[in-house]
FIVORO-563348 format. One record per residue (C-alpha): residue in one letter; x negated, y negated, z negated. Coordinates in pm, whole numbers, plus 32768, in hexadecimal, padded with zeros to 4 digits. Each point is the difference from the previous one (the first is absolute). Example, Ala and Ser with C-alpha at 12.3 -4.5 7.8 and 13.67 -1.06 7.14 Angstrom:
REM residues 2
a7B3281C27CF4 s7F777EA88042 
REM end
This chain:
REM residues 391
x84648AFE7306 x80728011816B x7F097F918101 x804980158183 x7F4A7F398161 x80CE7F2780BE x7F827FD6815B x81407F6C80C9 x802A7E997FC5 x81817FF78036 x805B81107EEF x7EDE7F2B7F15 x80D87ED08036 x814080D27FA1 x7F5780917EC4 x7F8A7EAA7F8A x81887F5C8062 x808F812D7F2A x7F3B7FD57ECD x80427E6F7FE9 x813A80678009 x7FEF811C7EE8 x7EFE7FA87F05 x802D7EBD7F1D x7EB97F40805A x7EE77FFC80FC x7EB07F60801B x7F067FE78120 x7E9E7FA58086 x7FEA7FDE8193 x7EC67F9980EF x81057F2D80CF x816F7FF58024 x80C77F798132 x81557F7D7FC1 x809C80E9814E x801F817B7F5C x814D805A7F66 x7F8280427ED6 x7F947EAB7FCF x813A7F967FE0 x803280CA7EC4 x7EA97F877F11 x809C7EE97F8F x812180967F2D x80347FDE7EB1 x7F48813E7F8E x7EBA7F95806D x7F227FDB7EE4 x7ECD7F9680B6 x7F3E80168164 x7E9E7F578091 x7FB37FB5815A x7ED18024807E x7FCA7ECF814D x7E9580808075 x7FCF7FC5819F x81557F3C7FCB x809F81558064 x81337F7F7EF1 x80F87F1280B4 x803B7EAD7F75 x815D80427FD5 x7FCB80EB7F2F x7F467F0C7EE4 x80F97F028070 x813381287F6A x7F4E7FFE7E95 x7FD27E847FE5 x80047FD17E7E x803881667FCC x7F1480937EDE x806881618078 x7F40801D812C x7EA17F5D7FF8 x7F227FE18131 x7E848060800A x7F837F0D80A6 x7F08800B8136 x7E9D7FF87F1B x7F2280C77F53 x804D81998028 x80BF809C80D9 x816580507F44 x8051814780B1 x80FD80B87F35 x816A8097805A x80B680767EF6 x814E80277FC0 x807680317E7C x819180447F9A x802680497E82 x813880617F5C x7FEB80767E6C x7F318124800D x8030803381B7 x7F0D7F7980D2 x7F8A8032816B x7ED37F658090 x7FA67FBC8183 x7E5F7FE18038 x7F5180108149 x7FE57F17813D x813F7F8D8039 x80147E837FCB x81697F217FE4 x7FED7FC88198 x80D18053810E x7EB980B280B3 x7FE380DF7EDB x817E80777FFC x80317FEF8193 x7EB0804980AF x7EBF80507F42 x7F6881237FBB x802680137E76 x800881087ECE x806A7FF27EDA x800E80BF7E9F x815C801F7F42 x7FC2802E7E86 x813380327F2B x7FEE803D7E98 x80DC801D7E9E x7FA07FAF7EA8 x7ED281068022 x7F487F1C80F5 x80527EA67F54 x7EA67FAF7FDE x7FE5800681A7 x81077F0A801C x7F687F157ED9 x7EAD801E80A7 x808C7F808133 x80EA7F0A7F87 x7EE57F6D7F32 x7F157FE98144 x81287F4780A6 x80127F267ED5 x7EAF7F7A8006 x7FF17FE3818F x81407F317FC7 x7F277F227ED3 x7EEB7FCD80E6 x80E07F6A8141 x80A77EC18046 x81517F7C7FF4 x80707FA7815C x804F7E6E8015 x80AF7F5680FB x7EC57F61802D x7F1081388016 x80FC809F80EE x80027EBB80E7 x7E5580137FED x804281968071 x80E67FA18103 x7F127F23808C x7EC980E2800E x809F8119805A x80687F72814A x7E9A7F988067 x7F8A81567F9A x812080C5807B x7F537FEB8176 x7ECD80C77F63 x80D181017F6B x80BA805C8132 x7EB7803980A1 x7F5A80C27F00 x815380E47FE3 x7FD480308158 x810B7F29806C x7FD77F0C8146 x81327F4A8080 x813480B67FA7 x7F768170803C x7EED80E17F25 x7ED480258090 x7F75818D8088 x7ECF805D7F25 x7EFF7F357FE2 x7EF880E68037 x807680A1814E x7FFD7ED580B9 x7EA77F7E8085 x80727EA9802F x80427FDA7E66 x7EF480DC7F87 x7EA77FBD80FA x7ED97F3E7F20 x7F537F1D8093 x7EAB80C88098 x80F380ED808D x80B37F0980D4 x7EE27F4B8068 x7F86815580AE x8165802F808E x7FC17EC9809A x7E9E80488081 x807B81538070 x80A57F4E8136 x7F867F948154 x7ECA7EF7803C x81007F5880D0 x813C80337F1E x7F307F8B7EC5 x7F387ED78090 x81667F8680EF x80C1800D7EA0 x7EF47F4C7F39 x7FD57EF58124 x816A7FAF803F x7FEC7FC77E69 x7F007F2E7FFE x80677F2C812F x81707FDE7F55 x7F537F9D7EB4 x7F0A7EE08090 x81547F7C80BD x80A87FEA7EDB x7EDB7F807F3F x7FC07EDD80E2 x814A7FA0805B x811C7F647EF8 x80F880B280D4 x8063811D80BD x80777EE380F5 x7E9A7F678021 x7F64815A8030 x7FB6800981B5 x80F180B98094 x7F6C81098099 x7F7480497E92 x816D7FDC7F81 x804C81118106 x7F0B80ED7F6D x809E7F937EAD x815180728086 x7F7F813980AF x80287F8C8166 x7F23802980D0 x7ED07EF78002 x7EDB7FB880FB x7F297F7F7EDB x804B81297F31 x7FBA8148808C x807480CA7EAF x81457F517FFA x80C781578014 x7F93808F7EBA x80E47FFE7ED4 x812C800480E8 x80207FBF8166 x81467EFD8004 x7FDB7FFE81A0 x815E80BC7FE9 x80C47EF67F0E x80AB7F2780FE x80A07F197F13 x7E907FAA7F67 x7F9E7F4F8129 x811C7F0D8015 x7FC47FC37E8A x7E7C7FE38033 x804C7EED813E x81027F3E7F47 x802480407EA5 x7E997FFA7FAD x80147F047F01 x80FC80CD7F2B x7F02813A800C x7F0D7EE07F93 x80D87F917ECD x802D814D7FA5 x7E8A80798010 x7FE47E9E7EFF x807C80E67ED6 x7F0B81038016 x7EDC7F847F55 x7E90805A80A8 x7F84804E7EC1 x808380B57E82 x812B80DC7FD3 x813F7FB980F8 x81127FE97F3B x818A80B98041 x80887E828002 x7EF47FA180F6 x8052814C80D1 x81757F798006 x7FC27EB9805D x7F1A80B38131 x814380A98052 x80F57EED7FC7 x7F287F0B8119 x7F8C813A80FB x81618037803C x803B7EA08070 x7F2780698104 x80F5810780A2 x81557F348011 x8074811680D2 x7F6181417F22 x7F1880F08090 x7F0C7FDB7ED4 x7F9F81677F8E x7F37806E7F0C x7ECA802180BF x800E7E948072 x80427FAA7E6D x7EDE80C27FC8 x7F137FAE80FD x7FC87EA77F9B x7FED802D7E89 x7EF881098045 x7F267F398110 x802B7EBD7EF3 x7F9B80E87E9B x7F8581408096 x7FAF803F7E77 x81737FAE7F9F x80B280DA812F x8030811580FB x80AE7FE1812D x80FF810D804D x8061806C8156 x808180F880CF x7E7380B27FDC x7FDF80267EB8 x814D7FE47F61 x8030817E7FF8 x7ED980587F44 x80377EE57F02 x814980927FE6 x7F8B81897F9D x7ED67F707F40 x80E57F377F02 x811580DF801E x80DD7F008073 x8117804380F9 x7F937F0B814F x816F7F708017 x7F9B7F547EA0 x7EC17F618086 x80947EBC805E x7FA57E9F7FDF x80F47FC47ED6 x7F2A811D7F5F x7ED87F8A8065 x7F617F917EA9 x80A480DB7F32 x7FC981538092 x7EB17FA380C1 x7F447ED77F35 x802C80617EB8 x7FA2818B8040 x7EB17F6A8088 x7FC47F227F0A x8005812B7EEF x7F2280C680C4 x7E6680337F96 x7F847F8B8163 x80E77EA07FF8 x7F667FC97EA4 x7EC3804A8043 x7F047EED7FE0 x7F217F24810F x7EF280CA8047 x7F297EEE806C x7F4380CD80D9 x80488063817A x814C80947FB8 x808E7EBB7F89 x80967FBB815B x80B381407FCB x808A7F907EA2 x80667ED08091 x80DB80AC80E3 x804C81307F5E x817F7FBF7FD6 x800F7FF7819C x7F1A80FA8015 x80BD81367F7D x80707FF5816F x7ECB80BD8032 x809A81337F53 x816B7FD38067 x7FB67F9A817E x808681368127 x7FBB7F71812A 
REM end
């Protein structure tokens, strides 16, 4: 018996290719498949005897199920009970046999960019009873899945694009690019107590001029239906302009410097208005309700000049809880913390590269404390500009 480690994924793939192509029959038992590798293309042959899919965390793709329709060859394990975690790879010919067992599932990660190993076993006549004990694991795996139906695949389908969001983020994954590690950045990693001493850790005047300008924004919003009805010298401190009512209206992003804001603010205030409507004062904001934000706030600029700081600013002053506003001040040290490039901190990228980072992190998630620090939980979105903030 022959046995030899395969660490690099493209000469796995090439291995696996050859012996479909050499050996009479093949069976397998995957963790998840995705219907993108190469050697996908080649399972479905006539010498495949038998295969199971495991669809745990939805990590399979729904075309794949939706390729073995009505096909009793290749059963799926469906997402209940234990984990199904093999990958093995059996190809049988008389008394020639070679097996593939280690990490490697039937994705195009596993053959392009993961880290995998994997054992080579190749045996005669000698060894038979390796092969049978394999085979016969197979077998039962195979007994104790499902047939894909058009109908089962349709129900997969479904979920897996509600839950496809999640997995992006626990791969790492925000927007279109894969996220630095977790644990180096404070911004993703910070509990709770930790953060509320950050906060603490800055200026009497810096801590209590945040905290007020929150509060002040909060009651204005809590009292009035609109941002239109809010006073205007209130709806200047909103904006980040500066307000004789207000004396904290600078912090979280002094927008004395946007010229096209004060046009908008004197005669477009009632598309700001319509566009503060679809952030709610209270629960979860939604992405659809960010859009619509973004669809009405840019009726507000008919010429342009809307950066992301002025995006920002609002949704932060609005749901301090939700949002951070990013400027010129802190956008650097955002940018090293998440190991994001500052060119891709836009407003487009807003909720996918900021939002949804804080959202997974253990201070966002952290409960009420219901004590004196609540004020601080209340705004604790806006307030990470306490740790990203160069004058």
């Amino acid at each position: 018996m022959k046995i030899e480690l395969i660490s690099e994924p493209k000469r796995l793939e090439k291995e696996l290719k050859s012996c479909m192509e050499k050996f009479s029959s093949f069976s397998f038992a995957v963790a998840w498949a995705t219907h993108n590798p190469d050697l996908y293309k080649s399972i479905g042959n006539e010498k495949l005897s038998q295969g199971v899919i495991g669809t745990h965390f939805f990590q399979t793709t729904p075309k794949v199920l939706e390729d073995y329709i009505d096909d009793d060859r290749v059963r799926f394990a469906l997402d209940s009970g234990p984990i199904f975690h093999p990958k093995t790879y059996l190809f049988k010919s008389d008394n020639h046999w070679v097996a593939f067992i280690g990490s490697a599932n039937l994705t195009w990660s596993a053959f392009n960019r993961n880290t995998e190993i994997t054992t080579r076993i190749e045996g005669g006549k000698k060894y038979q009873s390796v092969s049978d004990d394999l085979e016969r694991r197979i077998s039962q795996w195979h007994a104790n899945a499902l047939v894909s139906t058009a109908e089962r695949a349709k129900r997969y389908r479904d979920v897996w694009k509600v839950r496809r969001s999640s997995l992006k983020r626990l791969l790492g994954k925000y927007g279109k690019a894969h996220s630095a590690a977790l644990l180096e950045s404070r911004i993703m990693s910070q509990n709770w107590e930790d953060f509320v001493s950050e906060v603490k850790k800055r200026s009497k005047e810096e801590r209590h001029g945040r905290l007020s300008l929150l509060k002040t924004a909060r009651e204005a919003f809590e009292l009035n239906a609109e941002f239109l009805d809010i006073p205007e010298d209130i709806r200047r401190a909103v904006a980040g302009q500066k307000s004789a009512t207000e004396p904290n209206w600078a912090w979280f992003g002094n927008m004395q410097g946007a010229r096209k804001l004060w046009p908008a603010m004197k005669h477009h205030v009632s598309e700001i208005s319509l566009a503060l409507s679809h952030i709610p004062l209270e629960g979860d904001v939604t992405k659809s309700q960010f859009l619509r934000y973004l669809d009405n706030f840019k009726l507000a600029f008919p010429d342009g000049g809307y950066g992301l700081a002025t995006v920002t600013r609002f949704l932060a002053l609005k749901r301090p809880d939700q949002f951070v506003c990013i400027d010129t001040a802190n956008k650097k040290r955002m940018s090293s913390d998440l190991r994001i490039p500052a060119s891709h901190i836009t407003w487009p990228n807003y909720w996918d590269l900021i939002v949804e980072r804080l959202r997974d992190s253990p201070w966002w998630n952290a409960p009420d404390p219901q004590n004196e620090d609540s004020e601080i939980w209340k705004g604790r979105a806006a307030l990470l500009d306490c740790f990203l903030y160069q004058r």
